[in-house]
C-alpha positions in Angstrom: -71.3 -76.4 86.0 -69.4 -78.6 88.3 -70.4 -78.7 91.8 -68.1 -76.1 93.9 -68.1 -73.3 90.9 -70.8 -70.0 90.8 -70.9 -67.6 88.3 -71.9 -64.0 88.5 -72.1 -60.9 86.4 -70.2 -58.0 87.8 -70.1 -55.1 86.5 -71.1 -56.7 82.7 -67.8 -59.2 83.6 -68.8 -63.0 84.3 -66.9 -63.8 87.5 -66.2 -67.4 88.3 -65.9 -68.4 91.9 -64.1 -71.6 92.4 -64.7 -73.4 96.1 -66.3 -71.3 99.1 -68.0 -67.9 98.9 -64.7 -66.4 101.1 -62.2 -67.4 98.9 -64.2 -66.5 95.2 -65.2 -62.8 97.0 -61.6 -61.9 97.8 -60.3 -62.7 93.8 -63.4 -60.6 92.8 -62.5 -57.6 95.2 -58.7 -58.1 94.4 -59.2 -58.3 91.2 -61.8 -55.2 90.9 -59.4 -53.4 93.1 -55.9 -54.0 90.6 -57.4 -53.9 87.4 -57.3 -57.0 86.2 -60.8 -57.6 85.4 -59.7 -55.6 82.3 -56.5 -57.0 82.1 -56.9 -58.8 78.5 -56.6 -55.2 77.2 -54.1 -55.4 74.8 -52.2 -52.5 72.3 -50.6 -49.2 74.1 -52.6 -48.0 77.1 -54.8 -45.1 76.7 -54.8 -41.6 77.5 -56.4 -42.5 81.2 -54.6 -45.3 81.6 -51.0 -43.2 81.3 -52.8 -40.6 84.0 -53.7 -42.6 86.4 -50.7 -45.2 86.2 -48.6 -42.2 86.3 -50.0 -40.7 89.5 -49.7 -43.6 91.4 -46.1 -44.1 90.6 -45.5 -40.3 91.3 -47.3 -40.7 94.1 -45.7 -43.6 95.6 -42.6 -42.0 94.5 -43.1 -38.7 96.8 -43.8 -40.7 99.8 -40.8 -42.4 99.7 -42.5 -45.3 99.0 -39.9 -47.3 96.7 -41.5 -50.9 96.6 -45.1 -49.4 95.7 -43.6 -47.0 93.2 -41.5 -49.9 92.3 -45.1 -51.9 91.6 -46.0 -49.7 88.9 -42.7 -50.4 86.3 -42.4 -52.9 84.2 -39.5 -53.9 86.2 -39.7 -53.5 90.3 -36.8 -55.9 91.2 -34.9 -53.6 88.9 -36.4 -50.1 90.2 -36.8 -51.1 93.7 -33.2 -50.4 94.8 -32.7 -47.7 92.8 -35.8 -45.7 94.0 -35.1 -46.7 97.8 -31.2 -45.4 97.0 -33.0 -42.3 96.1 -34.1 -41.7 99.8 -32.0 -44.0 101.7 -28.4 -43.4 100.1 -28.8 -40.1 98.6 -30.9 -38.1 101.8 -33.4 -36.7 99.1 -36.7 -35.5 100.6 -39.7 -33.6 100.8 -39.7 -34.5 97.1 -42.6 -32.8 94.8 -43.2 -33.9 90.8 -45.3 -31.7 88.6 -46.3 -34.0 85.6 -45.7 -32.0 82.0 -48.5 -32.7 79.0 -48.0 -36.1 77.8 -47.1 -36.9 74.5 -49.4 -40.0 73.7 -47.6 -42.7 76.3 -44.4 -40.7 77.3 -45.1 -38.4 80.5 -42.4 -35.0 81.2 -42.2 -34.5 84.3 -40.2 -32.0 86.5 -38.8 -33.2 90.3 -38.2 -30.5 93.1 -37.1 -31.8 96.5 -34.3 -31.2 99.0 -31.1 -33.1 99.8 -29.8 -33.0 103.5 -26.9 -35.0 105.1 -25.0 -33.9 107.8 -26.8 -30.9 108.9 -26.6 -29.4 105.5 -29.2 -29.0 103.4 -29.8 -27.8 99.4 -32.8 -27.8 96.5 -32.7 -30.3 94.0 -34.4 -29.0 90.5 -34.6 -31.4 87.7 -36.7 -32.5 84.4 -36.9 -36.3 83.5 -39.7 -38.0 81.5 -41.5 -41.9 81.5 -43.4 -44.3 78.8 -46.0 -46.3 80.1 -46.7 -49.5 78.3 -48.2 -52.5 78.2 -47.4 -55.3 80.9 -46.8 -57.9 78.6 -47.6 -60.3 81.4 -50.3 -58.4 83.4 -51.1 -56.5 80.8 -51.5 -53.6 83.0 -50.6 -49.9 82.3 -47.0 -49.9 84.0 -44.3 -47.1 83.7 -41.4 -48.6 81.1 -38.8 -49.0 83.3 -35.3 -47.4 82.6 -32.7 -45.7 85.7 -33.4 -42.2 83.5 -36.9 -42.0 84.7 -35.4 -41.1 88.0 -32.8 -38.7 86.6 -31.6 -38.1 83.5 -28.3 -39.1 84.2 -28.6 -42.8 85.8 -28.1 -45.5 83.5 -28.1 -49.0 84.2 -25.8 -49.9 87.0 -25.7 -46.6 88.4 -27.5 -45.2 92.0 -27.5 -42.1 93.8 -25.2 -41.2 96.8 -24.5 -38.2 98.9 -21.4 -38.2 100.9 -18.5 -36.7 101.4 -17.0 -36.6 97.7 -14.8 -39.8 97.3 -11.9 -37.6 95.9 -11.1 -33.9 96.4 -12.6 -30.9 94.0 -9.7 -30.1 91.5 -9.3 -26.5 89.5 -8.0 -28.2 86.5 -6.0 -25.6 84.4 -4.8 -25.3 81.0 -0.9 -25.4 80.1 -0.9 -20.9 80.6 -2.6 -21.3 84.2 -6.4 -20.4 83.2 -8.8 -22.8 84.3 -10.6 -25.3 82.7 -15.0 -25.7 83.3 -17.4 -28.2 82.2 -19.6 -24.9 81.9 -17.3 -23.1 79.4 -15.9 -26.3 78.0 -18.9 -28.9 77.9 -16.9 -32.2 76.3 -14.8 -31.7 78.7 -16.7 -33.1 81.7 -16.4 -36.5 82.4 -12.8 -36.2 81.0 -12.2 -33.3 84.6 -14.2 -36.2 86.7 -11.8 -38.6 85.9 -9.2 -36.2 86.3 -10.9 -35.5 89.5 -11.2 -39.2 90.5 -7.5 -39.9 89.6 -5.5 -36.7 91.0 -7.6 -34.8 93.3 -5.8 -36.3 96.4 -2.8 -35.7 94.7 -3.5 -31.8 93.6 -3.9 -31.0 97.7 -7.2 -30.2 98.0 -9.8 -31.3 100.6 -13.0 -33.5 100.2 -16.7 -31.6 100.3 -20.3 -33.1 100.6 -21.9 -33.7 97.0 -25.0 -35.6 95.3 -23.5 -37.6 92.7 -24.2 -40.2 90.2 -21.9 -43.5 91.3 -21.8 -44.9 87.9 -21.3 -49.2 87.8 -18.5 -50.1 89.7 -15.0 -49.0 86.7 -17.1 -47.8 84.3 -16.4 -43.8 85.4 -16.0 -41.5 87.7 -18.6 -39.9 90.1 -20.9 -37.6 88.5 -21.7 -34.7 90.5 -24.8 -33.8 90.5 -25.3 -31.3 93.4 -22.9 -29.7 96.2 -24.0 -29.6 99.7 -20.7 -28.0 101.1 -17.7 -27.0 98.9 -13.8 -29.0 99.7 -11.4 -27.0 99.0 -9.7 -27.8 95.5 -6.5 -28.6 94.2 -4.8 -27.4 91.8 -4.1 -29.5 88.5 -1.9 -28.5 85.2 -2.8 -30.2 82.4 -1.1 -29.8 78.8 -4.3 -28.4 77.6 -4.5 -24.9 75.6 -8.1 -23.2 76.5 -8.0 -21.3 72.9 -7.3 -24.4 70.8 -9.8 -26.4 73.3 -12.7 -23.9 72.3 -11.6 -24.2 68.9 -12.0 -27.8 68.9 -15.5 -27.3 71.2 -17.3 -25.5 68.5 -15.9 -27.4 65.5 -17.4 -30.7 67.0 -20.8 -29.2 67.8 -21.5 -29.0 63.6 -21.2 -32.8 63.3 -23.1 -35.2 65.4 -21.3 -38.0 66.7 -18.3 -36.4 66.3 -14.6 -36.5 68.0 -11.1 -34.7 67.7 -7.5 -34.2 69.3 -5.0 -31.8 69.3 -1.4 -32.9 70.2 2.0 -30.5 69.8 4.5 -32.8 68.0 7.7 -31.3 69.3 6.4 -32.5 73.1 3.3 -35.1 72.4 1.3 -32.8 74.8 -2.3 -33.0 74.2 -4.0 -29.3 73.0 -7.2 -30.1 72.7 -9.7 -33.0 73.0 -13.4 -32.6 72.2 -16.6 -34.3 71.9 -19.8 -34.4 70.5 -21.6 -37.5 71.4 -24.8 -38.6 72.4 -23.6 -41.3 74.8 -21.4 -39.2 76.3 -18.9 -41.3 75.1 -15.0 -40.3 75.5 -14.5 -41.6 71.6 -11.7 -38.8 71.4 -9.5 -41.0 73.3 -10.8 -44.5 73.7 -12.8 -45.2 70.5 -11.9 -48.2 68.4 -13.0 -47.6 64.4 -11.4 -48.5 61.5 -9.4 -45.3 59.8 -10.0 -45.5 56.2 -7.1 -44.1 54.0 -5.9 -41.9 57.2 -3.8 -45.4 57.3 -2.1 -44.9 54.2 0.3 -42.6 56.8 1.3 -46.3 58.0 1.0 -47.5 55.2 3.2 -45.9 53.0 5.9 -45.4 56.1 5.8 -49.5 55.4 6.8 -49.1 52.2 9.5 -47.1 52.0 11.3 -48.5 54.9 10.6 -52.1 53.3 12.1 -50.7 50.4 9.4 -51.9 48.1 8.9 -48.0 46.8 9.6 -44.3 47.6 7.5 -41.6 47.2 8.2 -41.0 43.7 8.3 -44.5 42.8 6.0 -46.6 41.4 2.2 -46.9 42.9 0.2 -47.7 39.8 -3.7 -46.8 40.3 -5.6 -49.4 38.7 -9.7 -49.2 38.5 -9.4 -52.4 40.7 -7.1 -54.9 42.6 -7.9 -58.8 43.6 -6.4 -60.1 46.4 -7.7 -63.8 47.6 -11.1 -63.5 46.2 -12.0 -60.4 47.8 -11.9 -57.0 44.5 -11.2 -53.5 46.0 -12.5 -50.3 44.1 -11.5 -46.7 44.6 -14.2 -43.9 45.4 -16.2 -43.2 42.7 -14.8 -41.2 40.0 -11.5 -41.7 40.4 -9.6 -42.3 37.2 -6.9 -44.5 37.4 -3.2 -43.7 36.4 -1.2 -46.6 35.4 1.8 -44.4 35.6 0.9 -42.9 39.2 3.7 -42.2 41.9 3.3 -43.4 45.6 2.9 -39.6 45.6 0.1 -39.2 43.9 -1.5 -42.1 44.9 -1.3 -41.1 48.4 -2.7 -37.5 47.4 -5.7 -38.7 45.0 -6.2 -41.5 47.7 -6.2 -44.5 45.4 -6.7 -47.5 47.5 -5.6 -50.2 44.4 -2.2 -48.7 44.8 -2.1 -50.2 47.9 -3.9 -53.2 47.7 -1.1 -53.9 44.7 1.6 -53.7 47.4 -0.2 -56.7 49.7 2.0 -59.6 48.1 5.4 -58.0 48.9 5.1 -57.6 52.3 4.9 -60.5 55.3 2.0 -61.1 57.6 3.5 -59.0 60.0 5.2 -55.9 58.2 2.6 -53.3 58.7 2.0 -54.7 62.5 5.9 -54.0 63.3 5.7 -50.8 61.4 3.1 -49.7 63.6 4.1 -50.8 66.8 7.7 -50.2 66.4 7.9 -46.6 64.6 5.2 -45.1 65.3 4.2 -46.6 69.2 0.9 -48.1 68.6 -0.8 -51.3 69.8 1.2 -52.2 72.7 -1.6 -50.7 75.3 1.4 -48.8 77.2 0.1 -45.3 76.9 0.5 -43.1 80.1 -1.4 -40.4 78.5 -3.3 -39.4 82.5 -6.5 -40.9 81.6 -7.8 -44.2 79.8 -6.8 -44.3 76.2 -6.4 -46.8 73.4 -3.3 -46.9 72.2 -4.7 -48.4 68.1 -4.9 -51.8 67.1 -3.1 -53.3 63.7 -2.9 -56.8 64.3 -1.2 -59.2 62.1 -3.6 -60.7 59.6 -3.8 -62.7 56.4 -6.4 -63.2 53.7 -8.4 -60.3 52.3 -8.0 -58.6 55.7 -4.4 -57.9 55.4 -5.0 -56.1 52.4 -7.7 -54.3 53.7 -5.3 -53.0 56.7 -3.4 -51.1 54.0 -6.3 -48.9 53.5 -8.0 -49.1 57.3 -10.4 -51.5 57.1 -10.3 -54.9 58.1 -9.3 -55.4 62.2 -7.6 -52.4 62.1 -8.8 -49.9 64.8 -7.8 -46.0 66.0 -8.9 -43.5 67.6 -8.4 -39.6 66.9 -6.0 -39.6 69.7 -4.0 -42.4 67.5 -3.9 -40.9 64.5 -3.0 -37.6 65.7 0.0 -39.1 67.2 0.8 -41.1 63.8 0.7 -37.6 62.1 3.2 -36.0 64.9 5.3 -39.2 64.7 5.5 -38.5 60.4 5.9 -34.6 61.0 9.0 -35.3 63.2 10.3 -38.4 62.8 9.7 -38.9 67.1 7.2 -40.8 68.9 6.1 -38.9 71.6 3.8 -40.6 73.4 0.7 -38.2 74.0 -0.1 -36.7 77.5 -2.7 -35.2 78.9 -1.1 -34.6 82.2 2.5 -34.0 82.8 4.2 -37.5 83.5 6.3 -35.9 86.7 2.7 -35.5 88.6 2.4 -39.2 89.2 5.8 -40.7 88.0 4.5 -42.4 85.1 6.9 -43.8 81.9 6.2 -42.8 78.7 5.6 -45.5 75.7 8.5 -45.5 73.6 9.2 -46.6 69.8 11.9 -46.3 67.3 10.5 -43.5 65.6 11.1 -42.7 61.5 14.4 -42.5 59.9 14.6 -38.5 58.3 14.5 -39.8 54.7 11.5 -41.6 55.5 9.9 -38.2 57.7 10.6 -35.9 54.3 8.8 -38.2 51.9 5.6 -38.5 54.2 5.7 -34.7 54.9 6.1 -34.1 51.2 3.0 -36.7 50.0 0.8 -34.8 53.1 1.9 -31.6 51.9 0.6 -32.6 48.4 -2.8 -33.4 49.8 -2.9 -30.7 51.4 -2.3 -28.1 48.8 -3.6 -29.8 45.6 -5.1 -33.8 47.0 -8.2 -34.7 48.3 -7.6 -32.5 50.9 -6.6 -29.0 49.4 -10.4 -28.2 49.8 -10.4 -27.8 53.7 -6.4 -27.0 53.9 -5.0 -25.2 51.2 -5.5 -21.5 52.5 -4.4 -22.1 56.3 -1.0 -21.2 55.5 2.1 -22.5 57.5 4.1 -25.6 57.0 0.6 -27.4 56.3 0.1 -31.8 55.2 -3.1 -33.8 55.5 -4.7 -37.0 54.9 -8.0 -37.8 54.3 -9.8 -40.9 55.4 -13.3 -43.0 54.6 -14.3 -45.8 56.5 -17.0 -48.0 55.3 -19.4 -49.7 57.8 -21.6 -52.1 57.3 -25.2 -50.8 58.2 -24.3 -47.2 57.9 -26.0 -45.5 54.5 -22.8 -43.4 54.9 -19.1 -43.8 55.8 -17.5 -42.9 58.8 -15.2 -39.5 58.1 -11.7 -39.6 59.0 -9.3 -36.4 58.3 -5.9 -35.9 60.1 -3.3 -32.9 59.4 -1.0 -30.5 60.8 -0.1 -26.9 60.8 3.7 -25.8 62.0 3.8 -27.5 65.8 -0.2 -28.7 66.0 -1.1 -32.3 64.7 -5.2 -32.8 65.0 -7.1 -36.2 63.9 -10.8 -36.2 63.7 -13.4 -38.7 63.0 -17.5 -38.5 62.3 -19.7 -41.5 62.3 -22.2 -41.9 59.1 -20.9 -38.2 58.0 -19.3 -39.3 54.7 -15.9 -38.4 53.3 -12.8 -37.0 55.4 -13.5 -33.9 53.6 -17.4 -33.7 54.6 -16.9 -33.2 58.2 -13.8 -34.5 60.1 -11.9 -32.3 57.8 -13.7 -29.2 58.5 -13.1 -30.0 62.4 -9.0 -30.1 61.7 -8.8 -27.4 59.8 -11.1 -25.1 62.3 -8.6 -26.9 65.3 -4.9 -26.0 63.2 -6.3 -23.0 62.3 -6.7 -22.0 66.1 -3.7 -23.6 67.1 -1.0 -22.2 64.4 
């Protein structure tokens, strides 16, 4: 060896020691007392490596300790703040974790402590669980690092605060006076925190003490978590009905990933809006999918007001249609009809019918149809909350045929399309709200709306599809003054399309959509037709 380096065996580990004794015995006793003597471990730490990792983090964790707990993630500079917030910002103490059986790396875990702040004080009780894995650096046993570990509902971005609440409590209540919980009306939780965030100073109530989650700075309103001392709340009308509302609670719990509004077409007031998401996600109002067929509506509104056919004129279903290099095919087993109406075609949902139509229209026609008659796409909607307002930009190539049939760039929500099929019921655009407009002052959207010749030939082809189209299976018995479309939007990556159904029932439109659940029929349609039903 070269002069200046000793070895030693420690342990059954060869040790080098590079210069003077001092300097070779503290990497030795550093490196004994962090683990890295065995840090060339490599593949998912074991069953006493998740123990003891875990301890120490819970430990650190307990004593308020945020840069040691912090040393045990994958990820201090990331968990550092957030686990000094925990203690710091959000006055959580005397805080006890009782680890759950792990479940080969991931740890549950349940968290008791207290919150205090200004001579108040309140139990926390929570469950949460962590992963440890691998350093990929250290190759230590570290907890996987994610905001969740520290409660469920932190995502990145988001801390912990207890204050006095940033905006007033508010009793949101339906349109008959009774009022509205997250606890009896689950979807409808962050949609009453923004409500919260957005009117409570206005409904006249006054601030009280809470725990909440501050979620990245516009991204949502506070999440309360915990109150210390109860404001006194305000009191907030909102155009919602609580029966159709449960209706449209339990129709979205059968489908995953699901979403639906309710609007009354003789006022645009929003019934119902409901979802049933993993992320939480308020899809109902601001999500941004294509439509499938539900677009036809548009579609053939752009027809007949172009004057290129009428509802009993000619929409020949072919078995396929060109346009600049790109084919389009109906759903399987369809068989075409050379001699088919826009009637039918709009019934049996024959996209080639459509597709036929691209070369006598401009760039633009759908776009102007949209925006013009039926309000969408000019992101002016007041609704009381954040909404999308729909998206049919003017395209060319393949994708302007694909807008006949809602694919392409075209995007909508449920909130959209239940307004297209309010605006074809009536003839009106009324822009939907969820609040009334006199609360705040706000201006509605307005549009031309459809000329009455145009309204009865839509109403009459939904009709159809409702009673004897692709629809009739989910519609036909409700009864009423009934019409429907159903919708199919393909995506790539999915194994299955996203299902789009809209309809209406006497003075209720609804619009639904389900990701990677198939046709309209599978499941949006069930959702509508469980929503009109409870709304007729």
């Amino acid at each position: 060896m070269r002069k200046g380096v000793k070895a030693a065996v420690i342990g059954g580990v060869l040790v080098i020691f590079v210069g003077g004794a001092g300097y070779g015995t503290y990497n030795v006793l550093s490196a004994l007392r962090n683990g890295d003597v065995s840090s060339t471990r490599t593949g998912p730490p074991d069953a006493a490596e998740v123990r003891e990792t875990t301890q120490k983090f819970f430990a650190a964790w307990e004593q308020g300790n945020a840069s040691a707990a912090a040393s045990y993630t994958n990820n201090a500079g990331g968990a550092e703040p957030l686990l000094k917030a925990y203690t710091q910002d959000a006055d959580i103490t005397g805080v006890h974790i009782t680890p759950g059986t792990a479940t080969g790396a991931t740890v549950p875990f349940t968290v008791k402590a207290t919150v205090s702040y200004a001579g108040k004080s309140k139990p926390l009780d929570y469950k949460s669980e962590l992963t440890v894995v691998r350093g990929q650096t250290t190759h230590r046993a570290l907890v996987d690092w994610k905001p969740s570990v520290v409660h469920p509902g932190l995502e990145i971005g988001d801390t912990l605060v207890t204050d006095e609440s940033a905006s007033p409590p508010i009793d949101a209540v339906d349109r008959n006076g009774k009022v509205l919980t997250k606890d009896a009306y689950p979807s409808l939780g962050p949609i009453l925190d923004t409500l919260r965030e957005k009117y409570g100073a206005k409904a006249g109530g006054s601030p009280g003490v809470e725990l909440v989650i501050r979620h990245q700075a516009g991204s949502a309103a506070d999440t309360t978590l915990l109150t210390l001392a109860k404001g006194k709340p305000g009191r907030l009308r909102t155009t919602l009905s609580a029966g159709v509302q449960a209706a449209a609670e339990k129709a979205v719990r059968t489908y995953d990933e699901s979403s639906v509004v309710a609007v009354q077409p003789s006022t645009g007031e929003v019934l119902a809006v409901a979802n049933h998401r993993a992320d939480g996600f308020n899809a109902a109002f601001l999500g941004k999918l294509a439509p499938g067929s539900t677009m036809k509506i548009i579609t053939a509104a752009t027809l007949i007001d172009n004057g290129i056919t009428t509802a009993n004129g000619p929409a020949p279903c072919t078995p396929d249609a060109l346009w600049e290099g790109q084919t389009f095919h109906n759903l399987k087993d369809l068989a075409p009809n050379l001699n088919a109406t826009l009637s039918e075609s709009f019934a049996r949902s024959c996209n080639t019918a459509f597709i036929k139509y691209t070369d006598d229209l401009k760039t633009d026609s759908l776009t102007r149809e949209a925006e013009d008659r039926f309000g969408l796409g000019r992101d002016n909607w007041q609704t009381g909350i954040p909404s999308f307002d729909g998206s049919v930009p003017a395209t060319g190539g393949p994708d302007m045929a694909a807008s006949l049939i809602g694919q392409g760039q075209v995007q909508m929500s449920p909130l959209n399309m239940a307004s297209v099929t309010a605006t074809a019921m009536t003839g009106a655009f009324r822009q939907p709200v969820l609040v009334p407009l006199s609360l705040d002052g706000r201006e509605a959207a307005r549009a031309r709306g459809l000329s009455a010749g145009t309204v009865q030939q839509l109403r009459a082809m939904m009709n159809r599809t409702a009673t004897s189209g692709t629809a009739a299976g989910v519609m036909a018995r409700l009864g009423g003054t009934i019409g429907a479309k159903t919708g199919s939007a393909e995506v790539d990556g999915q194994a299955k399309s996203n299902s789009w159904f809209t309809g209406y029932r006497n003075d209720v439109a609804a619009a639904a959509m389900a990701q990677d659940a198939g046709h309209g029929i599978d499941a949006a349609g069930p959702i509508v037709a469980a929503v009109l039903r409870a709304g007729g």
